[in-house]
C-alpha positions as CSV (number, residue, x, y, z in Angstrom):
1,X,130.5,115.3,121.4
2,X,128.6,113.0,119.0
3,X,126.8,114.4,115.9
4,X,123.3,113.0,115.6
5,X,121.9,111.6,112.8
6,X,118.4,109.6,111.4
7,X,118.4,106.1,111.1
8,X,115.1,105.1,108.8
9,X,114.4,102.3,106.7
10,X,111.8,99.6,105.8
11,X,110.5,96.2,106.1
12,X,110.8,94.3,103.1
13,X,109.3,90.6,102.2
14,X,110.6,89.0,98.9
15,X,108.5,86.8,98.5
16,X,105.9,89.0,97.8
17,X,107.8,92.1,96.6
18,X,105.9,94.0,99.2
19,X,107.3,96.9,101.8
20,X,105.8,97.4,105.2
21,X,105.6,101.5,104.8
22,X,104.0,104.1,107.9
23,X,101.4,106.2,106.7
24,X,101.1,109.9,108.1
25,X,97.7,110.8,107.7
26,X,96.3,114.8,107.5
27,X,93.2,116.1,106.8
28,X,93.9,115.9,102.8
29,X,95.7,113.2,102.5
30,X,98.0,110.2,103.5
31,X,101.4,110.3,102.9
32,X,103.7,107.0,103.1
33,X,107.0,107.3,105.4
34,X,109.5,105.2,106.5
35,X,110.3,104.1,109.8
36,X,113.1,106.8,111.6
37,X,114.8,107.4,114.9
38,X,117.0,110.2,115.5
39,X,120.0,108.8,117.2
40,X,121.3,109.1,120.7
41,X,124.4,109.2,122.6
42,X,127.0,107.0,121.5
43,X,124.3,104.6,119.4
44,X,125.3,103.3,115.9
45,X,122.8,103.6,113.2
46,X,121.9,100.4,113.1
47,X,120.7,99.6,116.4
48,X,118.9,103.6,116.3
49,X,117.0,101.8,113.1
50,X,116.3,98.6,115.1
51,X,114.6,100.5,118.2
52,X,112.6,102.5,116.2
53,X,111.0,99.8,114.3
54,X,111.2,97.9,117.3
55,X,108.8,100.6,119.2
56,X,106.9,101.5,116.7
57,X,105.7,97.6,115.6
58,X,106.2,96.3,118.9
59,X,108.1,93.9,117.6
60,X,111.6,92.4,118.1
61,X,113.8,92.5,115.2
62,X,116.9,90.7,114.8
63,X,119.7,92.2,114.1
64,X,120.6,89.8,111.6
65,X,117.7,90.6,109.7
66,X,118.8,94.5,109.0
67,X,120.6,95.3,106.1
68,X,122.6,98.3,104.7
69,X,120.8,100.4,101.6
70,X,123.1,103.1,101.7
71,X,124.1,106.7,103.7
72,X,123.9,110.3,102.5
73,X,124.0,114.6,103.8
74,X,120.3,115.6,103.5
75,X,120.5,119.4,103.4
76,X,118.0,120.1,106.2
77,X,118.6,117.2,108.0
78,X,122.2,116.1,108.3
79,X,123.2,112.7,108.2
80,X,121.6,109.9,107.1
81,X,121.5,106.0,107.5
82,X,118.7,103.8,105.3
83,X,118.3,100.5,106.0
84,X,116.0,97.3,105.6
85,X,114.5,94.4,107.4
86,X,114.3,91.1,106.2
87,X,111.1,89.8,106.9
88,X,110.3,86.1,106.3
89,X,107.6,83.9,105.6
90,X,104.8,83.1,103.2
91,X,102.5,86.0,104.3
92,X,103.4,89.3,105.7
93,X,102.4,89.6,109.3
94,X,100.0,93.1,109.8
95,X,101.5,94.9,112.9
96,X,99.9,97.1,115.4
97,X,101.2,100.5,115.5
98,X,101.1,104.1,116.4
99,X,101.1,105.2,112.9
100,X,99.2,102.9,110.9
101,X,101.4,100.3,108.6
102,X,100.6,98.8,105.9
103,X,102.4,96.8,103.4
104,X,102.6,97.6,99.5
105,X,103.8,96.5,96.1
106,X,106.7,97.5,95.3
107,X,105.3,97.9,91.8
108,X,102.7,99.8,92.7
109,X,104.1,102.3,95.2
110,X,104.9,105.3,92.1
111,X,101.2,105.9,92.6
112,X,101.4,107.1,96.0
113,X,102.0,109.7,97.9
114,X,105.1,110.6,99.5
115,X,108.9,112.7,99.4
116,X,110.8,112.5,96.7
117,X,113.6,111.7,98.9
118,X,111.3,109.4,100.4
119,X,110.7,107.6,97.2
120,X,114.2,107.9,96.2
121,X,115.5,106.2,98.9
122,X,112.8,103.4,98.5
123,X,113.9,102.9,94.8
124,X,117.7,103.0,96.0
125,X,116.8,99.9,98.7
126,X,115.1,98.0,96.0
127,X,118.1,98.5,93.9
128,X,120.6,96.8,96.6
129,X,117.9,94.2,97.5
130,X,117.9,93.1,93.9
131,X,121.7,93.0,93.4
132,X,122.0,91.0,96.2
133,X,119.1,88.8,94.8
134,X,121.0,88.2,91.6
135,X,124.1,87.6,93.2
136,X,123.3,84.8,94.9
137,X,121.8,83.0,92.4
């Protein structure tokens, strides 16, 4: 028997430092997620994170694109998978969805609303996108 997991994640353009974020919106207030799928029979964590972003943007994304932040036990919610999309070109394409999506500074994203282990995760994925920045230069 398989043990599910989450796959979640988000799109990230360099050139602009920006992050392609959901936003879950209440009567109070909006609150930024990530994209996530829960995962299925037999499916790796990767291709769980690629469907979900996949149906949720209508998009396709390749999977050469995707990229590894990092895996962790959340205490509620078992194991975890984060994960990032390389999205190119000079302007970051605005995507219809069933959650609204938006894109945002990295820079500017401690001023919004969302988990902590949302926002540690995000800082996390920054980290490894700018480690593998520096190492190739």
């Amino acid at each position: 028997m398989h043990k599910s997991f989450y796959a979640s994640g988000f799109l990230y353009h360099s050139p602009s430092q920006q992050i392609l974020l959901q936003q879950l919106t209440s009567d109070t207030d909006a609150k930024l997620v990530m994209f996530r799928g829960k995962s299925h029979k037999g499916n790796d964590p990767q291709a769980v994170f690629q469907h979900c972003v996949e149906e949720a943007l209508g998009v396709t994304v390749p999977a050469s694109s995707i990229h590894p932040v990092y895996d962790y036990i959340h205490d509620k919610f078992g194991e975890q998978f984060i994960f990032y999309v390389e999205v190119a070109g000079a302007t970051p394409k605005t995507y219809a969805s069933k959650n609204k999506a938006e894109w945002f500074l990295l820079s500017k994203l401690s001023k919004r609303a969302m988990s902590e282990q949302t926002r540690h995760d995000i800082i996390i994925g920054e980290r490894v996108i700018r480690s593998l920045l520096n190492s190739q230069m």
